[in-house]
C-alpha positions in Angstrom: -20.3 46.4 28.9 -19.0 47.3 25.4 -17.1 51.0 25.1 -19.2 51.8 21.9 -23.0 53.9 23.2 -25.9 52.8 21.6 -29.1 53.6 21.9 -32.5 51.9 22.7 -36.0 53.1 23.3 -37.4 52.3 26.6 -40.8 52.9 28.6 -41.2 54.4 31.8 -44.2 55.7 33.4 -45.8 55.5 30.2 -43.8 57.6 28.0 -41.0 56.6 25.4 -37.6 57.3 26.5 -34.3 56.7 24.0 -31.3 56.0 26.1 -27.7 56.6 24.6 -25.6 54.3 26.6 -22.5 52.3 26.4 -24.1 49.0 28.3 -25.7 46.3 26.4 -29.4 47.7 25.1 -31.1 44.3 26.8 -28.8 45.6 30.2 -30.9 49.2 29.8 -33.5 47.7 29.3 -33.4 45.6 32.4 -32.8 49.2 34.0 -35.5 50.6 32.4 -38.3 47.7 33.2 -36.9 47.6 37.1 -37.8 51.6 37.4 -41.3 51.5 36.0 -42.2 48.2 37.9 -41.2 50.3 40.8 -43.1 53.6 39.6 -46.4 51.3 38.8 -46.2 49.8 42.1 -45.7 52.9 44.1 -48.8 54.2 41.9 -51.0 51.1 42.7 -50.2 51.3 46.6 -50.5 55.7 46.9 -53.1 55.6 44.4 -53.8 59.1 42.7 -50.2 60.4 42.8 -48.2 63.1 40.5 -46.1 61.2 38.1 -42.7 62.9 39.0 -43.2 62.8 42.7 -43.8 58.1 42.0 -40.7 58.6 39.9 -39.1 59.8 43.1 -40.1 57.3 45.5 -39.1 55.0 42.8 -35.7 56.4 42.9 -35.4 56.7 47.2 -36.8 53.0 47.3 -34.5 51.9 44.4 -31.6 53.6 46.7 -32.5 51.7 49.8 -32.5 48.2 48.2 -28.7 49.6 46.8 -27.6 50.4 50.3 -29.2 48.1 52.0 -27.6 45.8 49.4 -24.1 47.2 49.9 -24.5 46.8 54.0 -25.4 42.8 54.0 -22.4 42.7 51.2 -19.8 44.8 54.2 -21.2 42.4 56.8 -20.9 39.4 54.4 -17.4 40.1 53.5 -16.7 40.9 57.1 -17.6 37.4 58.5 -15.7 35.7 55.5 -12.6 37.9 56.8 -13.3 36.7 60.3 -13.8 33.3 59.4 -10.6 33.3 57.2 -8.4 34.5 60.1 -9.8 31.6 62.5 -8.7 29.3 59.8 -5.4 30.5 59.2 -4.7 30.8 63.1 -5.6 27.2 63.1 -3.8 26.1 60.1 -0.8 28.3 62.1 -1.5 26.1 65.0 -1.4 22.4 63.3 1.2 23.0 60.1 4.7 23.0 61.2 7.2 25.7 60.7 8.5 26.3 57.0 
């Protein structure tokens, strides 16, 4: 991420959106395709739906991958932590005293 904002023109939903941010423009753009890949897809499966209320959905389904994301990353590093202190007890166990 660079400290400098620049700006870069993005679509969404349809519509041109200019985005002033500090990340890299291909980053925001990244941002920008994930959100209307989402919005397009919640269209497709609802059909005929208002094009704020796919942006939300977009946005509550785009928050559950995050969290759900974030849990499997707690449980990961929680396993590794577990793992880690078996180890060390072991290594406790075998090495001599220092």
């Amino acid at each position: 991420m660079t400290s400098e904002k620049s700006s870069v023109t993005v679509r969404i939903a349809g519509e041109d959106h200019t985005i002033r941010a500090s990340a890299e423009p291909e980053y925001t753009r990244k941002c920008a395709k994930l959100v209307d890949d989402r919005i397009h897809d919640i269209r497709v499966a609802a059909g005929l739906i208002e094009g704020h209320k796919a942006a939300i959905l977009a946005a509550l389904s785009i928050a559950d991958e995050l969290f759900q994301a974030q849990d499997q990353r707690d449980r990961s590093v929680g396993e590794i932590m577990e793992r880690l202190d078996r180890l060390t007890a072991e290594l406790e166990g075998v090495l001599p005293p220092q």
